[in-house]
C-alpha positions in Angstrom: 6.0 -45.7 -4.1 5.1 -42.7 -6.5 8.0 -39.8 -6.5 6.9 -36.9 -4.1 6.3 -33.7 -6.4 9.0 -31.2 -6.6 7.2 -27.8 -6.7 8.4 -25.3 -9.1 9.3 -21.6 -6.9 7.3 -19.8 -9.7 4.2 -21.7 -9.0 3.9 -21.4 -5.5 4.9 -17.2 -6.1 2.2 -16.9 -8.4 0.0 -18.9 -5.5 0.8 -17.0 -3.1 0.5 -13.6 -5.0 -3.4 -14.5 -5.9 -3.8 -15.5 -2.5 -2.4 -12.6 -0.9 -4.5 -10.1 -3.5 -7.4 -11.9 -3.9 -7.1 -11.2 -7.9 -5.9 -13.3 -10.4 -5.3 -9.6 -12.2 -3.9 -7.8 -9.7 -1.5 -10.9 -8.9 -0.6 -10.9 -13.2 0.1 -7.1 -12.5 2.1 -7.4 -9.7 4.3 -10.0 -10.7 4.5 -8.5 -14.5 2.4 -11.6 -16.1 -0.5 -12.0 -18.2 -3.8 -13.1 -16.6 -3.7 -16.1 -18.6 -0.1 -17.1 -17.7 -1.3 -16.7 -14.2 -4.3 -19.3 -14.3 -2.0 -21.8 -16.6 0.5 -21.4 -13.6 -2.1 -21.8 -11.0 -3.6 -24.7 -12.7 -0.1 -26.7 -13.1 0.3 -26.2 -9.4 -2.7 -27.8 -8.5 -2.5 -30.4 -11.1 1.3 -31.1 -9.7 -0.2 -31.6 -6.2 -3.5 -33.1 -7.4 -5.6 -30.8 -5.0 -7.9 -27.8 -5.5 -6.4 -24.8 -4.2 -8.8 -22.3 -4.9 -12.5 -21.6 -5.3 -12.9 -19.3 -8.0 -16.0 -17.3 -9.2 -16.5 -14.3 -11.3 -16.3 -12.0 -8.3 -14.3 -13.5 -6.0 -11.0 -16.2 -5.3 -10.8 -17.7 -2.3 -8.1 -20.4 -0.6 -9.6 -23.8 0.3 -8.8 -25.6 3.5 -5.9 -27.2 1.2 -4.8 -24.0 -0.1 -5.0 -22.4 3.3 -2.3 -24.9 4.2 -0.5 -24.5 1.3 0.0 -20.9 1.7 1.8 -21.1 5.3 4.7 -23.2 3.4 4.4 -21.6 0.3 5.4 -18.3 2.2 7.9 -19.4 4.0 9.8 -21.4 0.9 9.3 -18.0 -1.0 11.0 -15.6 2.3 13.7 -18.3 2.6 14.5 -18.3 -1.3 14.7 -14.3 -1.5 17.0 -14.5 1.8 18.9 -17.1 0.4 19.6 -15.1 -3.1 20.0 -11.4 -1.3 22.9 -13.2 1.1 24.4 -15.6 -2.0 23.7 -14.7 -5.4 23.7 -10.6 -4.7 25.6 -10.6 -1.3 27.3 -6.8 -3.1 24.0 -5.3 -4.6 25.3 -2.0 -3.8 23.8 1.9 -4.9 21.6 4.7 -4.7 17.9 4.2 -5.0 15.3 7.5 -4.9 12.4 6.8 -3.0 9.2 9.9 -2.8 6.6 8.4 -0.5 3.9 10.5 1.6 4.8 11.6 4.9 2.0 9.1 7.0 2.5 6.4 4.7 6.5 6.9 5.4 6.1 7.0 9.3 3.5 4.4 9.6 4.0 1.6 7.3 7.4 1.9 5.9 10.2 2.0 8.4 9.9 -2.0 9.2 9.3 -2.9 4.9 12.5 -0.3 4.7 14.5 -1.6 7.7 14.2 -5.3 6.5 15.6 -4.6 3.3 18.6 -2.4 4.1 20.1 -5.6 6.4 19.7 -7.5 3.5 21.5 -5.1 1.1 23.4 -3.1 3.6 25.3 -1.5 0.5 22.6 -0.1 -0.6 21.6 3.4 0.0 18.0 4.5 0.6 17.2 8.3 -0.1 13.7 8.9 1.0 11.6 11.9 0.0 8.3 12.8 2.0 5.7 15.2 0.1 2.2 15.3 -1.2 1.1 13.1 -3.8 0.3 15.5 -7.0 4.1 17.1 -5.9 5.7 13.1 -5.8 4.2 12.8 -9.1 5.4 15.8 -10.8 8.9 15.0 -9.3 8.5 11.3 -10.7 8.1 12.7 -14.2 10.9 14.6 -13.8 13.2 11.9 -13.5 13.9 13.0 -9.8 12.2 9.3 -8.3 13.2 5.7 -9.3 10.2 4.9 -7.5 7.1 6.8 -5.9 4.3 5.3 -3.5 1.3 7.7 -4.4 -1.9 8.2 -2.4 -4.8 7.8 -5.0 -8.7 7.1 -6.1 -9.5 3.4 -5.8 -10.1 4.0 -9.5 -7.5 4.1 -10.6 -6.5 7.7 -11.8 -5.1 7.7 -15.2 -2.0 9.5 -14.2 -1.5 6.8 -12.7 -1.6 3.9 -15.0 0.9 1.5 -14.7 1.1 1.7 -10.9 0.8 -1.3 -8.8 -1.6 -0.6 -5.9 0.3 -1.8 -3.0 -1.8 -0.9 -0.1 -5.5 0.1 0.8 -7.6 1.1 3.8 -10.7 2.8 5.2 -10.2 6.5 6.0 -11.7 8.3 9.2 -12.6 11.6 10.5 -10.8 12.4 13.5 -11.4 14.5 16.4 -10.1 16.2 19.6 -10.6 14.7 22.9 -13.6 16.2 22.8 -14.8 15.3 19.9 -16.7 16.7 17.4 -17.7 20.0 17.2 -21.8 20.3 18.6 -22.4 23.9 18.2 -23.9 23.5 14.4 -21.7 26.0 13.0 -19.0 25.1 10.1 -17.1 22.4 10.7 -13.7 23.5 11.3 -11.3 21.2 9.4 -7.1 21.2 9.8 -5.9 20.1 6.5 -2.6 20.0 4.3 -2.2 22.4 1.9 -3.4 21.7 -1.8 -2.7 19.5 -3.4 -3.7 16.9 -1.1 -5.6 13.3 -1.4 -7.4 13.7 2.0 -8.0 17.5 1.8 -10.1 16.7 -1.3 -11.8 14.1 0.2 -13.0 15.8 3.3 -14.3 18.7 1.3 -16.2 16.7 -1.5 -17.5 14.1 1.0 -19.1 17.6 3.5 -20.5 19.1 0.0 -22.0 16.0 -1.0 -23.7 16.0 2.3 -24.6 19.6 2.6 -22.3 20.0 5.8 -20.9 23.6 6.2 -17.2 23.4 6.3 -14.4 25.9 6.5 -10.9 25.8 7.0 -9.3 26.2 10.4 -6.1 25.2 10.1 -3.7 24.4 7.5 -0.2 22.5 7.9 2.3 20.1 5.9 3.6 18.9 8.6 1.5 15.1 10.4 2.7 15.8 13.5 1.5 19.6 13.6 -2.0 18.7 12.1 -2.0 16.1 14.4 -1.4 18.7 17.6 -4.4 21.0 16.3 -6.8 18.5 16.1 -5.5 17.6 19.5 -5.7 21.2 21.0 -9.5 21.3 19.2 -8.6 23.4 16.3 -10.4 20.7 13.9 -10.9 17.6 12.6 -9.4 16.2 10.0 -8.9 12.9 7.9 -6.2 10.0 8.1 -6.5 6.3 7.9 -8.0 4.2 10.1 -5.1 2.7 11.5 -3.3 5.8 12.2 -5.2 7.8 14.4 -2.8 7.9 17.7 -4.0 7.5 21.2 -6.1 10.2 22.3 -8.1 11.7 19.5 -11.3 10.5 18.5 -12.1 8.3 15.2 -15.5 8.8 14.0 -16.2 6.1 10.9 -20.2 6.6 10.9 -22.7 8.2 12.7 -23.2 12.0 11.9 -20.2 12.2 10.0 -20.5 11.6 6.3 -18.7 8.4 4.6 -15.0 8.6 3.1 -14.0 5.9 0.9 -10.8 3.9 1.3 -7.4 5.7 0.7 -5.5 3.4 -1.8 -1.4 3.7 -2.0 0.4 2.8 -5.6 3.8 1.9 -6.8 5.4 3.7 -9.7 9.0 2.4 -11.1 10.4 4.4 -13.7 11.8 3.0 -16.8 14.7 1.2 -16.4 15.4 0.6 -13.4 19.3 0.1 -11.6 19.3 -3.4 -10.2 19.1 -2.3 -6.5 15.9 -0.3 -7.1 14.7 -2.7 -9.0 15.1 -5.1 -6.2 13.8 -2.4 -3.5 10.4 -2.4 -6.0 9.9 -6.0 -5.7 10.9 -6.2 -1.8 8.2 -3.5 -1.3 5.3 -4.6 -3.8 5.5 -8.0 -1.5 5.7 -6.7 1.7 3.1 -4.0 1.7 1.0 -6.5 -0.2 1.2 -9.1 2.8 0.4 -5.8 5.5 3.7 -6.0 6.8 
């Protein structure tokens, strides 16, 4: 009876990272690889198991109906591994780790990603930092971050090279309960001040569509733009999945289009071990929509 395979951890991670991204170049980025080290690793796994476990063309990767399977134990092997080494090999990872994140990203996606990892490193201390992005960045360079999640272009901006886009969705304009305005004048908009991502992409997407525009109300603050727009101030722009109950999300119809928002990851250069480990803990989870 032929030996049953013993799969190799780093194989099934680089699997599962392809899988999860959809990019052979996006997973060598992510898990700090060369493209071709990727595909020899993806190749040995499939060899090792004798099963194709993706279809690959020049545009696209996609599991098959063995890969599908594959990924459901390959991702739990890979969470129980990382538990296993955050309880037993670094059960005192202890220190301070400086995190600049914008202020929706921090109160809709984060707290769980964050929560999970400070009961596995309870030693560790999380200082969080909420601004705009073009302020994070300027703060980054000043050595003020060990590591910044930046709102960005879907091209990449090249600022920001070396980031490791971590999270992407469709943006929305969003209304009162009454919706939009109907009386033809300019559209009133409640916006961050500059600089800010969505600010520029309200204004550039109403130019390009000839829409008269002004400025109604401007605040830093989510939850205060979020009670104009509710008491019919304006409209503004967030991401899709973060329009609360009760106001309005508009993605077509009369309203011009708004491309995707796209979050990165910047680590600076070198990192302490628990931020480095924070980096890695985040790249993975944000990556998987947790």
């Amino acid at each position: 009876m032929p030996a049953t395979p013993q799969l190799d951890l780093d194989l099934l991670r680089a699997f599962a990272t392809v899988a999860e991204t959809g990019s052979f170049s996006r997973a060598a980025e992510r898990l700090l690889r060369t493209q071709s080290t990727i595909s020899l690793q993806i190749k040995r796994l499939e060899d090792g198991i004798g099963q194709r476990l993706l279809d690959r063309t020049t545009k696209s990767v996609k599991l098959t109906a063995r890969g599908e399977t594959l990924l459901g134990y390959a991702t739990r092997m890979l969470a129980l591994n990382d538990e296993m080494v955050a309880k037993v090999a670094e059960p005192h990872l202890a220190g301070l780790v400086r995190l600049g994140t914008p202020e929706d990203f921090a109160t809709s996606h984060l707290p769980g990603v964050l929560a999970r990892f400070a009961k596995a490193y309870p030693e560790v201390v999380l200082e969080v930092t909420c601004d705009l992005t073009l302020n994070l960045l300027d703060a980054f360079r000043d050595n003020r971050f060990d590591i910044v999640l930046v709102k960005r272009e879907p091209a990449a901006d090249a600022r920001l090279a070396g980031g490791v886009r971590v999270w992407r969705e469709p943006l929305v304009w969003v209304a009162g309960p009454a919706g939009p305005p109907q009386d033809g004048r300019a559209l009133p908009l409640v916006v961050s001040p500059p600089p800010c991502v969505y600010r520029k992409r309200a204004v550039d997407a109403l130019d390009r569509a000839g829409r008269r525009w002004r400025v109604a109300y401007t605040c830093g603050s989510l939850a205060g733009s979020l009670a104009a727009v509710r008491a019919g101030l304006g409209m503004t722009v967030l991401p899709k999945v973060m329009v609360p109950p009760g106001l309005v999300a508009l993605d077509g119809g009369s309203m011009p289009a708004l491309s995707d928002t796209e979050i990165a990851l910047l680590a600076a250069e070198p990192l302490s071990a628990p931020a480095d480990r924070l980096r890695a803990h985040m790249i993975r989870a944000l990556e998987q929509g947790a």
